[in-house]
VMD Tcl script that builds the backbone (N, CA, C; Angstrom):
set m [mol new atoms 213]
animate dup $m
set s [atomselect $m all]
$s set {name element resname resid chain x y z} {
  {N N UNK 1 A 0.817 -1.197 0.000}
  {CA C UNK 1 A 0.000 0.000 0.000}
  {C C UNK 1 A 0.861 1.261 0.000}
  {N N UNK 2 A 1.888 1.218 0.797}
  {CA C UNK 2 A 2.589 2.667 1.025}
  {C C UNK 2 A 3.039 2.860 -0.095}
  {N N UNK 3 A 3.954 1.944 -1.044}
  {CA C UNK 3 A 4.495 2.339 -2.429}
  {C C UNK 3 A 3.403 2.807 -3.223}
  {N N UNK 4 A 2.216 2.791 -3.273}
  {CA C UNK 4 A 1.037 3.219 -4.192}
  {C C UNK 4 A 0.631 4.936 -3.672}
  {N N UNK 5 A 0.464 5.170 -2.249}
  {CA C UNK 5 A 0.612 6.290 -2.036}
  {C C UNK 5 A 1.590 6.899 -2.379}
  {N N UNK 6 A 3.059 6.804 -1.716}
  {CA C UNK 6 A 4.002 7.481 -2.827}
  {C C UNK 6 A 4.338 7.799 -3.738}
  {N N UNK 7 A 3.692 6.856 -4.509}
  {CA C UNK 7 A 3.692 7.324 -6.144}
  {C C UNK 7 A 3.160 8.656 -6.418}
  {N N UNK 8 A 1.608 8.523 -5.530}
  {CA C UNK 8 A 0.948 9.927 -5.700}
  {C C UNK 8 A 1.983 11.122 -5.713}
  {N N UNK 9 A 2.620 11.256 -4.859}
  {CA C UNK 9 A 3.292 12.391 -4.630}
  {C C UNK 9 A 4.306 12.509 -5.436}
  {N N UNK 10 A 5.412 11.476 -6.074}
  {CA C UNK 10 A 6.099 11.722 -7.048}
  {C C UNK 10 A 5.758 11.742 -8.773}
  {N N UNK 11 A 6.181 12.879 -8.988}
  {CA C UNK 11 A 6.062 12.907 -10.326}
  {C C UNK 11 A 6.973 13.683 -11.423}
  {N N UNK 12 A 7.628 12.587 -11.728}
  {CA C UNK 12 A 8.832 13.119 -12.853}
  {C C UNK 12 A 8.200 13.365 -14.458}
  {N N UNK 13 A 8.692 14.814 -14.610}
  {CA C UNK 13 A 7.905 14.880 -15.871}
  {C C UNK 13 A 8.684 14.074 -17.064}
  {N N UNK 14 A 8.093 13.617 -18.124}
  {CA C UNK 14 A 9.402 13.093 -19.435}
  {C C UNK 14 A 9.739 14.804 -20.240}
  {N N UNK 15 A 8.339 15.701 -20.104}
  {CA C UNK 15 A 9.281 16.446 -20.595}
  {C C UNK 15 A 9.406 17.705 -19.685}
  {N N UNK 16 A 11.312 17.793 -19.845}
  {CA C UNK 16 A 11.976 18.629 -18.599}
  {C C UNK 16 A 11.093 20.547 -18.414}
  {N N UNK 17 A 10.736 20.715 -19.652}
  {CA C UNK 17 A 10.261 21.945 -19.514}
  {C C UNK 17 A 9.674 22.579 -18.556}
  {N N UNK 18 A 8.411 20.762 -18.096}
  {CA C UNK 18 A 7.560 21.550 -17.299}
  {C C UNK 18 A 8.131 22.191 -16.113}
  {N N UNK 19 A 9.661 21.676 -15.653}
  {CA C UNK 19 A 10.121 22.384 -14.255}
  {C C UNK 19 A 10.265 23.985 -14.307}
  {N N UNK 20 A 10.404 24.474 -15.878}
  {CA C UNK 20 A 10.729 25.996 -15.722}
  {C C UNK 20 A 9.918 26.031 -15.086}
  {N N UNK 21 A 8.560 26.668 -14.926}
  {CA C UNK 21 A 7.945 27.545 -13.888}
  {C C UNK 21 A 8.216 27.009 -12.545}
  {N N UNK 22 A 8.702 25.769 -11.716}
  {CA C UNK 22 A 8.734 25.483 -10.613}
  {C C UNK 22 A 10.076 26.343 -10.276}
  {N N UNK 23 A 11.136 26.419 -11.186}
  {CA C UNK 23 A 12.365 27.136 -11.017}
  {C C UNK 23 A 12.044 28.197 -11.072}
  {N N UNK 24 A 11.475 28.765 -11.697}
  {CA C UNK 24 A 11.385 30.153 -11.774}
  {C C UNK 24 A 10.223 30.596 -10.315}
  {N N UNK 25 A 9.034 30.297 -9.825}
  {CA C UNK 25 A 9.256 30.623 -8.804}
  {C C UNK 25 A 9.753 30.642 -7.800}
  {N N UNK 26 A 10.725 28.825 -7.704}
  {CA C UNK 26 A 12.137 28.963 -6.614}
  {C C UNK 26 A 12.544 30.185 -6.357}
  {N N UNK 27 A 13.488 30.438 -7.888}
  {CA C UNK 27 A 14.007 31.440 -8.033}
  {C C UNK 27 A 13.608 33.114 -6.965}
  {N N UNK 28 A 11.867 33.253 -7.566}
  {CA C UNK 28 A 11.393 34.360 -7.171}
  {C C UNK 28 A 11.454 34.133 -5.236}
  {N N UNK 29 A 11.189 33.192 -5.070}
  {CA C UNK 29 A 10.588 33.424 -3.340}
  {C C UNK 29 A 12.682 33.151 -2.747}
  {N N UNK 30 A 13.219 32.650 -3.594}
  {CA C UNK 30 A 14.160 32.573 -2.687}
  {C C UNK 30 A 15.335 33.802 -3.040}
  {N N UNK 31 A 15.250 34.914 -3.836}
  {CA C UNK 31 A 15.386 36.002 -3.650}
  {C C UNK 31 A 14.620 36.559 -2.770}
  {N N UNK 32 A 13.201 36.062 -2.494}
  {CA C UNK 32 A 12.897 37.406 -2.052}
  {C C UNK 32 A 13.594 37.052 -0.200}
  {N N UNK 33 A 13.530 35.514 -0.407}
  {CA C UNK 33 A 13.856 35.288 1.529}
  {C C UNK 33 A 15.160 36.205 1.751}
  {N N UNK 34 A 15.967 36.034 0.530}
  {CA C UNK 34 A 17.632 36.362 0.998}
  {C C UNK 34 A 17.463 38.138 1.204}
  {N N UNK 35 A 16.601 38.822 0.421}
  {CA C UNK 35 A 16.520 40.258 0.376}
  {C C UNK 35 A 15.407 40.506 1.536}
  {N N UNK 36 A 14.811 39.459 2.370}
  {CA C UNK 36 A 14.203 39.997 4.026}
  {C C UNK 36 A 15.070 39.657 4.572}
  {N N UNK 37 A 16.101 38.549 4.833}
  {CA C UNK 37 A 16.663 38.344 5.952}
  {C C UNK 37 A 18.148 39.559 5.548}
  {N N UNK 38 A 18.188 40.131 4.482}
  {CA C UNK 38 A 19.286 41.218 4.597}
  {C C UNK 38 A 18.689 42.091 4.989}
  {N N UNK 39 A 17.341 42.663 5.017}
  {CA C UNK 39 A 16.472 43.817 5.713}
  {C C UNK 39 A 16.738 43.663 6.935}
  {N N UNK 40 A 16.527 42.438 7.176}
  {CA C UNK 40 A 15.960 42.281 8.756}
  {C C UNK 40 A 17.727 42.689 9.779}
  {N N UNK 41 A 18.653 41.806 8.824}
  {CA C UNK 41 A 20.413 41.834 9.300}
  {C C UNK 41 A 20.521 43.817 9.187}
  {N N UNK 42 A 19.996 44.556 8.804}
  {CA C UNK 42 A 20.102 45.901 8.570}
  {C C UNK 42 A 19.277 46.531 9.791}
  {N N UNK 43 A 17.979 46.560 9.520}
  {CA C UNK 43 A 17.401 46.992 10.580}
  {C C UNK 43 A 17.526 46.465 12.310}
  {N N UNK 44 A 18.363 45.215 12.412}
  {CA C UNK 44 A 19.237 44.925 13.814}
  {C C UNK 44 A 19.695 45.443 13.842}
  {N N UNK 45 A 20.954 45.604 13.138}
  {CA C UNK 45 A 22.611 46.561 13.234}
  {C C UNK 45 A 22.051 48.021 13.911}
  {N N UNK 46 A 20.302 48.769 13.034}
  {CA C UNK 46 A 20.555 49.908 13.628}
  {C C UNK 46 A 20.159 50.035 14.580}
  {N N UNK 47 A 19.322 48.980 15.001}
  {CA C UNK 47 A 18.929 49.259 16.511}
  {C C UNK 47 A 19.663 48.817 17.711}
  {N N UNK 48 A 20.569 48.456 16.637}
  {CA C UNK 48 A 21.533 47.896 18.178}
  {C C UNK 48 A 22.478 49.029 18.446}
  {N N UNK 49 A 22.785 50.320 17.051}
  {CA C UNK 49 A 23.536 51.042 17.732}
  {C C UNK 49 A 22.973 51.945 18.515}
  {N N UNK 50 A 21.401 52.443 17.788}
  {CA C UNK 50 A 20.456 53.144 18.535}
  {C C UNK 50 A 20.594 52.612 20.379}
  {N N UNK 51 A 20.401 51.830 20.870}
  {CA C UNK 51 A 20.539 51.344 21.700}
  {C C UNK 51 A 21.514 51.640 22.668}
  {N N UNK 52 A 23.174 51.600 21.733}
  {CA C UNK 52 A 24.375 51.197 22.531}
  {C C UNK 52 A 24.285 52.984 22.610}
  {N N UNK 53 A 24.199 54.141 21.919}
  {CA C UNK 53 A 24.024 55.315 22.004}
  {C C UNK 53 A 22.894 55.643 23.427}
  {N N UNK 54 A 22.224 55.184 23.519}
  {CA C UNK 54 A 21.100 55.149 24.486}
  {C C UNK 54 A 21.439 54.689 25.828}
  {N N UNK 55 A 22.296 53.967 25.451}
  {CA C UNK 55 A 23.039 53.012 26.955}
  {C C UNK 55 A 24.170 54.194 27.404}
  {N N UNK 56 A 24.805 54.457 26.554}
  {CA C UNK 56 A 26.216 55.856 26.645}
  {C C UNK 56 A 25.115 56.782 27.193}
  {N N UNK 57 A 24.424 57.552 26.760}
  {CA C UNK 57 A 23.963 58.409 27.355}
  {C C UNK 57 A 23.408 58.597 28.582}
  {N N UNK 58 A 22.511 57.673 28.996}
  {CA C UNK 58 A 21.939 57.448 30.368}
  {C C UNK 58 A 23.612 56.637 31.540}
  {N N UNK 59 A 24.189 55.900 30.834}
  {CA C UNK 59 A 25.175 55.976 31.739}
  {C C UNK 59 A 26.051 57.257 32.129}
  {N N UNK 60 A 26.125 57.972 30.901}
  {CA C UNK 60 A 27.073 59.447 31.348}
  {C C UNK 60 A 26.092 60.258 32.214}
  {N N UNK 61 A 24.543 60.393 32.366}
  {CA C UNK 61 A 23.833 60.911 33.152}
  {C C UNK 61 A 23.968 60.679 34.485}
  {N N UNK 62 A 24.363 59.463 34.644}
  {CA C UNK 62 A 24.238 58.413 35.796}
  {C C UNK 62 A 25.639 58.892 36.619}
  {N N UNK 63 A 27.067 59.081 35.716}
  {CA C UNK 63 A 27.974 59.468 36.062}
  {C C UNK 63 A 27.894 60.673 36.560}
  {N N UNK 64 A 27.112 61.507 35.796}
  {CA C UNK 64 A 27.083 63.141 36.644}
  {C C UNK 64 A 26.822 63.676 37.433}
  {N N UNK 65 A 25.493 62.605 37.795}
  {CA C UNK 65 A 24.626 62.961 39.009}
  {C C UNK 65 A 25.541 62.066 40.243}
  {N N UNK 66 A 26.354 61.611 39.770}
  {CA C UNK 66 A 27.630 60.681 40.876}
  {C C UNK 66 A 26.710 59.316 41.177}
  {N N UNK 67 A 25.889 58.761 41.160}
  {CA C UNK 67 A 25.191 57.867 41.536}
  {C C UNK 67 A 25.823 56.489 41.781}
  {N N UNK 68 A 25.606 55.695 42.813}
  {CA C UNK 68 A 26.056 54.275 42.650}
  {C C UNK 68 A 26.106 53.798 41.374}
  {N N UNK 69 A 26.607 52.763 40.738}
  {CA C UNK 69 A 26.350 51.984 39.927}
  {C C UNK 69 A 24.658 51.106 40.545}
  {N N UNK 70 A 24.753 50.480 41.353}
  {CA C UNK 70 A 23.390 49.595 41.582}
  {C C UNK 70 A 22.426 50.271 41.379}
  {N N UNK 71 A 22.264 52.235 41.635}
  {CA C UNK 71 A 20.832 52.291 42.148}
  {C C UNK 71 A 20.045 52.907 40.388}
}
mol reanalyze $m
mol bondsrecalc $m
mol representation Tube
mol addrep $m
């Protein structure tokens, strides 16, 4: 029985053509993954400096007013 279900799911065409469109939307969605996860690697970087700027500042505040470190 299981080899008869499997069959369902495989299917080699004889002629190769029909894969262009399966390649060609490969193609499309796996540009588009690589051009979000470089968005996404961009918009980290700036919030992490946003951040480390944010951290400098409230620590130099912290320094002026003389404050413990703990409080």
């Amino acid at each position: 029985m299981w080899p008869s279900v499997l069959n369902l799911f495989l299917y080699f065409p004889e002629d190769k053509r029909e894969y262009i469109p399966a390649a060609i939307s490969f193609a499309v969605f796996f540009l588009m993954a690589v051009f979000t996860m470089r968005l996404i690697i961009v918009i980290s970087r700036r919030q992490e400096r946003e951040a480390k700027q944010l951290e400098e500042q409230l620590l130099g505040k912290r320094e002026e007013r003389k404050e413990p470190p703990g409080v």
